[in-house]
Biopython code that builds the backbone (N, CA, C, O; Angstrom):
import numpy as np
from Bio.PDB.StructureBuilder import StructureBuilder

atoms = [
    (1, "UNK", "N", (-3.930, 0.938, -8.302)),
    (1, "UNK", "CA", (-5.334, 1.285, -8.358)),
    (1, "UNK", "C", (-5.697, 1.640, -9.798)),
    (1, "UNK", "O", (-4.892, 1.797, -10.716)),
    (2, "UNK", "N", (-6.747, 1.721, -9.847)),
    (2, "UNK", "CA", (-7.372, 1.979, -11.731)),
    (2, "UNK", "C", (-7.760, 2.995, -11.306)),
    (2, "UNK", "O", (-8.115, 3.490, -10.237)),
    (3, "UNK", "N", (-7.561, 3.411, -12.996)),
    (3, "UNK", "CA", (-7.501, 4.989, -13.592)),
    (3, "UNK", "C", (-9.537, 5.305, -12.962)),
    (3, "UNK", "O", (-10.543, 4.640, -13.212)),
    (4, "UNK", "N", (-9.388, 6.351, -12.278)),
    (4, "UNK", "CA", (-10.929, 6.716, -12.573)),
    (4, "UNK", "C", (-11.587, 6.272, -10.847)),
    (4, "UNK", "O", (-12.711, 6.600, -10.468)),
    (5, "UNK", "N", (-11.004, 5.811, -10.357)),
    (5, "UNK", "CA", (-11.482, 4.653, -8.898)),
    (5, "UNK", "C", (-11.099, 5.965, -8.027)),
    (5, "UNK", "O", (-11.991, 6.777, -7.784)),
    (6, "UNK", "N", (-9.915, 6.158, -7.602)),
    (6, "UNK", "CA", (-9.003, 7.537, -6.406)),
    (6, "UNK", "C", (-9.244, 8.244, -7.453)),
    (6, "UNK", "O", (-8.893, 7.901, -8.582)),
    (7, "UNK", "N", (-10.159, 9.796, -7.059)),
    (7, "UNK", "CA", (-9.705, 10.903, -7.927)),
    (7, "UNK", "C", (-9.088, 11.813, -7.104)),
    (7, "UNK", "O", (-8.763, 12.865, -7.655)),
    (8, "UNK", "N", (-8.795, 11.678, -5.735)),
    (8, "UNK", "CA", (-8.074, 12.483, -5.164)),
    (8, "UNK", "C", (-7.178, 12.056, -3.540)),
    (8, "UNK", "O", (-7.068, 10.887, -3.172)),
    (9, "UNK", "N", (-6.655, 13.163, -2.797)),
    (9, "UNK", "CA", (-6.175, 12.443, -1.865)),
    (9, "UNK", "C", (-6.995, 12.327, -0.701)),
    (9, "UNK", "O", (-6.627, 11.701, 0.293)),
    (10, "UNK", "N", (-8.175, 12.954, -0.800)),
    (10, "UNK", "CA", (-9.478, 12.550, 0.537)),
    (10, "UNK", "C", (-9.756, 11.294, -0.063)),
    (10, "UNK", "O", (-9.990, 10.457, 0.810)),
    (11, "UNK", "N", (-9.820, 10.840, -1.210)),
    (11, "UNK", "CA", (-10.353, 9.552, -1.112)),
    (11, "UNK", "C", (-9.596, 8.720, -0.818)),
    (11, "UNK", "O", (-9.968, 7.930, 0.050)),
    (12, "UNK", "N", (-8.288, 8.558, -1.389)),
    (12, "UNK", "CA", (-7.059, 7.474, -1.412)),
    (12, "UNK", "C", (-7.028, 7.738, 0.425)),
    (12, "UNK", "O", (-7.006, 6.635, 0.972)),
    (13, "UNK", "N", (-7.023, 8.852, 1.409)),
    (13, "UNK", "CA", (-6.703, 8.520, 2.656)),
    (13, "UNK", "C", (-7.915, 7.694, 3.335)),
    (13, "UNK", "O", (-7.709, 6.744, 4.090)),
    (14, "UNK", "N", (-9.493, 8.266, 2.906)),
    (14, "UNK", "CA", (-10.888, 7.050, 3.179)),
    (14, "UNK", "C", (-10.458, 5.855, 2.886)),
    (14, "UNK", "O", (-10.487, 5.050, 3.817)),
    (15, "UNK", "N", (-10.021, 5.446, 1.755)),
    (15, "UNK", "CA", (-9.526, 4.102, 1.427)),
    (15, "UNK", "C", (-8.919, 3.341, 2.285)),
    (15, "UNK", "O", (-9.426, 2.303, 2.710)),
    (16, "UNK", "N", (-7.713, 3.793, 2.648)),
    (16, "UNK", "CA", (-6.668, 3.522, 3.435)),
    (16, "UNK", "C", (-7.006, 3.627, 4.700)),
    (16, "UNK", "O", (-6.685, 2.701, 5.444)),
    (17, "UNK", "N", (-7.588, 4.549, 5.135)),
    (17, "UNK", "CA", (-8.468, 4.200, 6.583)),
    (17, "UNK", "C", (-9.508, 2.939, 7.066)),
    (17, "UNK", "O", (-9.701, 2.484, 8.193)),
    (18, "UNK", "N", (-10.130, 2.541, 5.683)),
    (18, "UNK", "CA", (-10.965, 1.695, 5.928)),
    (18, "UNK", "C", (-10.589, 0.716, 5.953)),
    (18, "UNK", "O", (-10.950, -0.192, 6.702)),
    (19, "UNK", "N", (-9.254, 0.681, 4.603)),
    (19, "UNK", "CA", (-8.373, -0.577, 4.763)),
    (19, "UNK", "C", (-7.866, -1.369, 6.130)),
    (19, "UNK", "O", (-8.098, -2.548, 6.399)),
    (20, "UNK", "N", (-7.201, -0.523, 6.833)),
    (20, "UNK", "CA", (-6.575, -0.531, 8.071)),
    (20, "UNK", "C", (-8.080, -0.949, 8.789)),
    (20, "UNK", "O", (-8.406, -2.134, 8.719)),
    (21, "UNK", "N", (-8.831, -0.155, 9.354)),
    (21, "UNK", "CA", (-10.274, -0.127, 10.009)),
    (21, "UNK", "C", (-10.388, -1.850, 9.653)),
    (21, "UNK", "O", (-10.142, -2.535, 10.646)),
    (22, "UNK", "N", (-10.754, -2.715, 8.272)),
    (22, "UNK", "CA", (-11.285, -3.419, 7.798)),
    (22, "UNK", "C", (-9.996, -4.798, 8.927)),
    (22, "UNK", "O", (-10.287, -5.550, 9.857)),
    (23, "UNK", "N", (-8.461, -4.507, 8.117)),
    (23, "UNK", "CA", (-7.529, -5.357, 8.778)),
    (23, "UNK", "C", (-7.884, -5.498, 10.423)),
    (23, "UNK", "O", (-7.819, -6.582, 11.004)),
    (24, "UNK", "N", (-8.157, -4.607, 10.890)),
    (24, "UNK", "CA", (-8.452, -4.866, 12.483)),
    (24, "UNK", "C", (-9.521, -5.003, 13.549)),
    (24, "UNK", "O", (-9.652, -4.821, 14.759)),
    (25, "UNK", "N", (-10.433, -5.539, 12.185)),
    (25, "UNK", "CA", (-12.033, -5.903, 12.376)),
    (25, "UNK", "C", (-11.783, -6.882, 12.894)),
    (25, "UNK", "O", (-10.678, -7.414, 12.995)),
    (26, "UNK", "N", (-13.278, -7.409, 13.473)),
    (26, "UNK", "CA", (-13.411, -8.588, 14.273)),
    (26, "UNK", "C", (-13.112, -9.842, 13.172)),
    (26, "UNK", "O", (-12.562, -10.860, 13.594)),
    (27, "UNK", "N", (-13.392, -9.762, 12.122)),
    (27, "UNK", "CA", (-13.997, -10.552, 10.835)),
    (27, "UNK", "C", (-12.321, -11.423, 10.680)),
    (27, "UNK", "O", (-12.057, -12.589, 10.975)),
    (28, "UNK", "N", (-11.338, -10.264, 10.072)),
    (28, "UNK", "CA", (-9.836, -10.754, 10.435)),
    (28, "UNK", "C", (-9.808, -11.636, 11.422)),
    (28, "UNK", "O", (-9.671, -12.838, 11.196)),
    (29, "UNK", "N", (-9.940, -11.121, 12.676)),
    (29, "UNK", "CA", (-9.360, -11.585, 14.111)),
    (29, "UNK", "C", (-9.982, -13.127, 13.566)),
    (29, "UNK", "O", (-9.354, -14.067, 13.078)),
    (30, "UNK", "N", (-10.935, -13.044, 13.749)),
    (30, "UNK", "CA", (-11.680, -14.373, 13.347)),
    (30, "UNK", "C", (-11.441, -15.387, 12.379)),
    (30, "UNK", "O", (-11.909, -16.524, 12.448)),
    (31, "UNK", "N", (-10.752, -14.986, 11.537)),
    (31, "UNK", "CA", (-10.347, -15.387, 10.441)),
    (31, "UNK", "C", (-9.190, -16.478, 10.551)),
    (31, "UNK", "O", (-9.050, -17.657, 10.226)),
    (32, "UNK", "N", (-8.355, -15.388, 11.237)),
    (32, "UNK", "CA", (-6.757, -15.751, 11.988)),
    (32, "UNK", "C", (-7.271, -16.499, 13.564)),
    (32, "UNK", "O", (-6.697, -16.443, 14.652)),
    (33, "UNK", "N", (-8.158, -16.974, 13.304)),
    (33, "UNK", "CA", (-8.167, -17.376, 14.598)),
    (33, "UNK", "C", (-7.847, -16.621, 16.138)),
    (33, "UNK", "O", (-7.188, -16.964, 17.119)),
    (34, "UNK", "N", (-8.495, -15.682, 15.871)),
    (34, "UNK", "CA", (-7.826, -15.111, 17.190)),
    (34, "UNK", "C", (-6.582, -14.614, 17.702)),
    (34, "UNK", "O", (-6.261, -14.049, 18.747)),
    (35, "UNK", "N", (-5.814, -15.079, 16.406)),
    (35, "UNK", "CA", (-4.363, -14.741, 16.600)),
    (35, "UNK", "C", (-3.678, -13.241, 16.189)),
    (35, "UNK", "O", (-3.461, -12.849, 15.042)),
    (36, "UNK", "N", (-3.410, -12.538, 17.418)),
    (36, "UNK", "CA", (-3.177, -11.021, 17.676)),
    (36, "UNK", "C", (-1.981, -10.765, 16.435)),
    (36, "UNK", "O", (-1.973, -10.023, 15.453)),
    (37, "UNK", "N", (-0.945, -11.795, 17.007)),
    (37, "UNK", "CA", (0.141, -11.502, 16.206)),
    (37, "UNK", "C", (0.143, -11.581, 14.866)),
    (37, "UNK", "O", (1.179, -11.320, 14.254)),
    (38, "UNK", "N", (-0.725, -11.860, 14.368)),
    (38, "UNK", "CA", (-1.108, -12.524, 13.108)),
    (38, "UNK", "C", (-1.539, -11.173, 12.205)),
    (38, "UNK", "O", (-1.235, -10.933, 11.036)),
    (39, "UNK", "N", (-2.442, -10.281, 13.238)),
    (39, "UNK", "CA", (-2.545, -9.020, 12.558)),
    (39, "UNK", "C", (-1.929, -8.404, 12.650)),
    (39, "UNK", "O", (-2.043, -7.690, 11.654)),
    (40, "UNK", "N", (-0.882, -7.915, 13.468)),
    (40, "UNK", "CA", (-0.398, -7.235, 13.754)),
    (40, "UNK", "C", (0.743, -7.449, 12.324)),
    (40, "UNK", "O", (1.200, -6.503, 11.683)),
    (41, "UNK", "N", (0.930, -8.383, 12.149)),
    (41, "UNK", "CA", (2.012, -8.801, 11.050)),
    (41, "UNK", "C", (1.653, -8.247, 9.436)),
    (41, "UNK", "O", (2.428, -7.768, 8.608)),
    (42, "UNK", "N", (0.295, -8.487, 9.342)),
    (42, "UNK", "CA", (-0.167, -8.139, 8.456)),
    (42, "UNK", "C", (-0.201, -6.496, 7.875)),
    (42, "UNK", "O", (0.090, -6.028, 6.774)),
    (43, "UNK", "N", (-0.822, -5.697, 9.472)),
    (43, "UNK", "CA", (-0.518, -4.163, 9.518)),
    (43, "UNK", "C", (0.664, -3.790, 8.744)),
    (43, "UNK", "O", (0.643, -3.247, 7.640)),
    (44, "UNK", "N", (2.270, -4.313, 9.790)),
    (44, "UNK", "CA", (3.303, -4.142, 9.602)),
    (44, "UNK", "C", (3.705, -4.187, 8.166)),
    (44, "UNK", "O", (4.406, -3.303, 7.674)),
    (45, "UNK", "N", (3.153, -5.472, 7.319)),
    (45, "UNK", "CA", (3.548, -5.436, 6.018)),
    (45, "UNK", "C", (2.557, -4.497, 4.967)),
    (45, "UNK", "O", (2.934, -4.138, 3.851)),
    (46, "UNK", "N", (1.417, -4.227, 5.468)),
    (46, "UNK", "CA", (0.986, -3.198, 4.595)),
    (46, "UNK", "C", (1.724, -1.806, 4.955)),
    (46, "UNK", "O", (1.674, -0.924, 4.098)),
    (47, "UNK", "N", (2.263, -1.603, 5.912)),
    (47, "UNK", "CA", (2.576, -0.242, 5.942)),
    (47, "UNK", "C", (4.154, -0.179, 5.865)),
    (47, "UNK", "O", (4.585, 0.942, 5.594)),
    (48, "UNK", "N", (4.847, -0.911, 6.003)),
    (48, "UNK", "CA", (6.200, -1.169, 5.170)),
    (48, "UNK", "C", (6.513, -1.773, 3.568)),
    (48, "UNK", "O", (7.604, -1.776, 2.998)),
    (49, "UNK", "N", (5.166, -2.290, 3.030)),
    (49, "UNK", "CA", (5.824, -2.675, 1.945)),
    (49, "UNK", "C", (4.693, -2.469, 0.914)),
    (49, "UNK", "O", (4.911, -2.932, -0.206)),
    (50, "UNK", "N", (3.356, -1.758, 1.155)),
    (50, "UNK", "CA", (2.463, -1.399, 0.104)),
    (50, "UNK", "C", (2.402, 0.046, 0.370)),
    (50, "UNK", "O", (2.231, 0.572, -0.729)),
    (51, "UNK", "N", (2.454, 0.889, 1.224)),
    (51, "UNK", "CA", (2.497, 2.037, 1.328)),
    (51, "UNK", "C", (3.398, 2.722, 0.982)),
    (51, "UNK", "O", (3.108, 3.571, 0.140)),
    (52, "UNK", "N", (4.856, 2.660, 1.466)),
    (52, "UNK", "CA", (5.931, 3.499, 0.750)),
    (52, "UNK", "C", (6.334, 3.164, -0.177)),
    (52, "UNK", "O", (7.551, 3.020, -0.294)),
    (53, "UNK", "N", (5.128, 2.801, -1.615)),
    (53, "UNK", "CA", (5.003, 2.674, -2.953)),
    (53, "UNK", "C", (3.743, 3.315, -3.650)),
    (53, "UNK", "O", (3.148, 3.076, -4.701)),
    (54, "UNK", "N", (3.539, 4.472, -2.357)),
    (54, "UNK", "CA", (2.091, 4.746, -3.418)),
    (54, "UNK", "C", (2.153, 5.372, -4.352)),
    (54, "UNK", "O", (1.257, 5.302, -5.194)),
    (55, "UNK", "N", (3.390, 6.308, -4.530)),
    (55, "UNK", "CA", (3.831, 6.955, -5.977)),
    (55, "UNK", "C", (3.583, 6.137, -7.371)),
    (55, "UNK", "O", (3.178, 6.542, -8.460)),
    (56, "UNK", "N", (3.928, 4.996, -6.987)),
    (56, "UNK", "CA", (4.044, 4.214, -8.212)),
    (56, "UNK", "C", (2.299, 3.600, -8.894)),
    (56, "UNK", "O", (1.799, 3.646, -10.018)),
    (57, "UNK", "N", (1.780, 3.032, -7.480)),
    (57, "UNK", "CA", (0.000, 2.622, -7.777)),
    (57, "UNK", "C", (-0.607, 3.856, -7.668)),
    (57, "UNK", "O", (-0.942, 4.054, -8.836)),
    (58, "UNK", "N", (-1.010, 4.925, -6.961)),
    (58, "UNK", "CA", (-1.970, 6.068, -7.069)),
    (58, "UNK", "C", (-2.158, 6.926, -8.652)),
    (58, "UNK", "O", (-1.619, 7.988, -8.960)),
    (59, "UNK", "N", (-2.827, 6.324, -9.258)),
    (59, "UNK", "CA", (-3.373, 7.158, -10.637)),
    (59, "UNK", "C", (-3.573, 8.399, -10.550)),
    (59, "UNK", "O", (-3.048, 9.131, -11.388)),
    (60, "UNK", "N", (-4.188, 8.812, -9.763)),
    (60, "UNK", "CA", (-3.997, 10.217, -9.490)),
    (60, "UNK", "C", (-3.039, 11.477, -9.331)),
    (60, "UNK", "O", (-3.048, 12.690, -9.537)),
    (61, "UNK", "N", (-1.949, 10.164, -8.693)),
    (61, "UNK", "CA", (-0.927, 11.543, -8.666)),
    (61, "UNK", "C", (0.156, 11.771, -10.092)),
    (61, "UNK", "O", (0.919, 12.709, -10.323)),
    (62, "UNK", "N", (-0.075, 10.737, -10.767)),
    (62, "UNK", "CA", (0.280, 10.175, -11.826)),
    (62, "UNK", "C", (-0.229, 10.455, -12.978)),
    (62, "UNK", "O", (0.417, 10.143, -13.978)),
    (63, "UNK", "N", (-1.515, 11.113, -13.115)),
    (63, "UNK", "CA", (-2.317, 10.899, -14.404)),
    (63, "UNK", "C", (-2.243, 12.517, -15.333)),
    (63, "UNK", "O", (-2.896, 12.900, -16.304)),
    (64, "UNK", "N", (-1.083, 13.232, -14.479)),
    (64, "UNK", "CA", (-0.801, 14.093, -15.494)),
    (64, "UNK", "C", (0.666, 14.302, -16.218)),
    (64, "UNK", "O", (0.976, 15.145, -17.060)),
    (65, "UNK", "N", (1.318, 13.461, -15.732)),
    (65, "UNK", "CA", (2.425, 13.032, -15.960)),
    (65, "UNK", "C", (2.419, 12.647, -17.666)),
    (65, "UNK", "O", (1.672, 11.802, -18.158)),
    (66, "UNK", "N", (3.434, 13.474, -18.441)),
    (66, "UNK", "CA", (3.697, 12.746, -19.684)),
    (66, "UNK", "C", (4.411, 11.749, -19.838)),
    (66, "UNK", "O", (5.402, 11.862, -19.116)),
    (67, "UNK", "N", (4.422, 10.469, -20.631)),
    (67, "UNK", "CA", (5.316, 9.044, -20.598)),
    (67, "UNK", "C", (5.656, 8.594, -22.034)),
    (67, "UNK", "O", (6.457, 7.694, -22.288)),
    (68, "UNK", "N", (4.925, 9.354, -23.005)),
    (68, "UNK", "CA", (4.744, 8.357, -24.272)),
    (68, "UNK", "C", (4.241, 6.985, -24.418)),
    (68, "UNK", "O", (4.395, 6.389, -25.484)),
    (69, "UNK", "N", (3.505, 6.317, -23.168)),
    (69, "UNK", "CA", (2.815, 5.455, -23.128)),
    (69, "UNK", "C", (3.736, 4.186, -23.303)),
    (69, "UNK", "O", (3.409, 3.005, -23.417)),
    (70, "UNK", "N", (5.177, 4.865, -23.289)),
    (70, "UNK", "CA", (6.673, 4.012, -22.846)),
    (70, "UNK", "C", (6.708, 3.181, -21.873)),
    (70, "UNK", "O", (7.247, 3.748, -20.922)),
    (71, "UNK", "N", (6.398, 2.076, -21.600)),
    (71, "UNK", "CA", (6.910, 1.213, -20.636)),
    (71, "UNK", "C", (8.708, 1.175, -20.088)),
    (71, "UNK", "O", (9.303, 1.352, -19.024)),
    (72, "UNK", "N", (9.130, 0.791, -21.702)),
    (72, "UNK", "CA", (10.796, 0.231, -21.566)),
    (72, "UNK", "C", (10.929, 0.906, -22.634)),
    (72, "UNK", "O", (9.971, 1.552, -23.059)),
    (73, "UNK", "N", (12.437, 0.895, -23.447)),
    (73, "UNK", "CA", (13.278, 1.126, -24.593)),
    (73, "UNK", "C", (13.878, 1.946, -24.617)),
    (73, "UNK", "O", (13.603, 2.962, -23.978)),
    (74, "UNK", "N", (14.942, 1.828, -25.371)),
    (74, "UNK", "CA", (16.420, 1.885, -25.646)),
    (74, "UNK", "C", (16.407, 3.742, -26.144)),
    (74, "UNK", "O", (15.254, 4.173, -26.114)),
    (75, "UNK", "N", (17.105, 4.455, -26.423)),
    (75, "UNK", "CA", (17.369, 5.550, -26.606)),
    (75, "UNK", "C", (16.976, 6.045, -28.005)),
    (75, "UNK", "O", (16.630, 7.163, -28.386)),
    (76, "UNK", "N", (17.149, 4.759, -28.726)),
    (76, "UNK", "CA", (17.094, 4.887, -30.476)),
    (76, "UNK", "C", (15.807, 5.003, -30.737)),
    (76, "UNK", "O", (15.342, 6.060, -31.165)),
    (77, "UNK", "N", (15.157, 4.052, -30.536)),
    (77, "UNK", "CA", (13.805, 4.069, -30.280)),
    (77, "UNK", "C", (12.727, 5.000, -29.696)),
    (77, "UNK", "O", (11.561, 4.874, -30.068)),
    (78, "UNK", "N", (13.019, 5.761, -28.956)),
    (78, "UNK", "CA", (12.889, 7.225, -28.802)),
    (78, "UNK", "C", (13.253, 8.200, -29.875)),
    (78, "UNK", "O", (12.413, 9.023, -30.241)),
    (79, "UNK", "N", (14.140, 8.174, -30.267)),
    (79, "UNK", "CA", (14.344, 9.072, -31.145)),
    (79, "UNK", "C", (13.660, 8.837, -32.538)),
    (79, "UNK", "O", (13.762, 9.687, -33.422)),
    (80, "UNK", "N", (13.073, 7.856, -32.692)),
    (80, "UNK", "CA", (12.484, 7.458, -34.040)),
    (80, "UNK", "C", (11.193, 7.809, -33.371)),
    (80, "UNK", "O", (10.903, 8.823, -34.006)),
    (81, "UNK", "N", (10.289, 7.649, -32.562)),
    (81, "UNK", "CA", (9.218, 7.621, -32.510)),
    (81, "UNK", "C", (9.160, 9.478, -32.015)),
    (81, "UNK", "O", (8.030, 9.963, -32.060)),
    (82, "UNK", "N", (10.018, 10.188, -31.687)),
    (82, "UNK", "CA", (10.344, 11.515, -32.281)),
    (82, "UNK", "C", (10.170, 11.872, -32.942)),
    (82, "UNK", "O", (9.145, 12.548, -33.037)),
    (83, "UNK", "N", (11.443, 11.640, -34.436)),
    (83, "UNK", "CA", (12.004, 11.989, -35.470)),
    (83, "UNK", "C", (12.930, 13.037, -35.450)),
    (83, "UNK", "O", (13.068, 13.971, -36.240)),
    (84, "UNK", "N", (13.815, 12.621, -33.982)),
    (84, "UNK", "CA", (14.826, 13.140, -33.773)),
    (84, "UNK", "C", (16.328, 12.783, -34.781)),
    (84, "UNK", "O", (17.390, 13.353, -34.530)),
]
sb = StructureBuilder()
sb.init_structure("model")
sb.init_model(0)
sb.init_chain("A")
sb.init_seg("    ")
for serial, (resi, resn, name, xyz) in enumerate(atoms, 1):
    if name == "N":
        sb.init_residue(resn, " ", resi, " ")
    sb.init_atom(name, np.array(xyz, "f"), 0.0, 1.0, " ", f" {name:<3s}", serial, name[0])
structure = sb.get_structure()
């Protein structure tokens, strides 16, 4: 999610409610043709494989966290951008 969008966890759970709400709309069903299993599959993979990762996407829980704006690198490289 982007910085500024979730500022908290009432919203990120609205989100996620509507998400779900939205997946098991008529609009889906319709989509999939009518096909039950089809959502049901879909549920399953949002809530096994986008959810027990929200640590990593939620900005919020994240945005006070110090990083050095570090993606990757080596130990040395740290220490220079130190001046350890």
């Amino acid at each position: 999610m982007k910085p500024k969008y979730v500022e908290d966890d009432d919203e990120y759970k609205i989100s996620k409610f509507l998400l779900i709400q939205f997946v098991c709309s008529g609009a889906v069903l319709n989509a999939v043709d009518s096909k039950l299993h089809i959502v049901l599959s879909i549920l399953q993979f949002i809530r096994g494989h986008v959810f027990v990762h929200e640590g990593l996407y939620l900005y919020y829980l994240r945005k006070k966290v110090r990083h050095m704006y570090v993606a990757q690198g080596s130990q040395h490289e740290v220490s220079v951008y130190l001046n350890i």
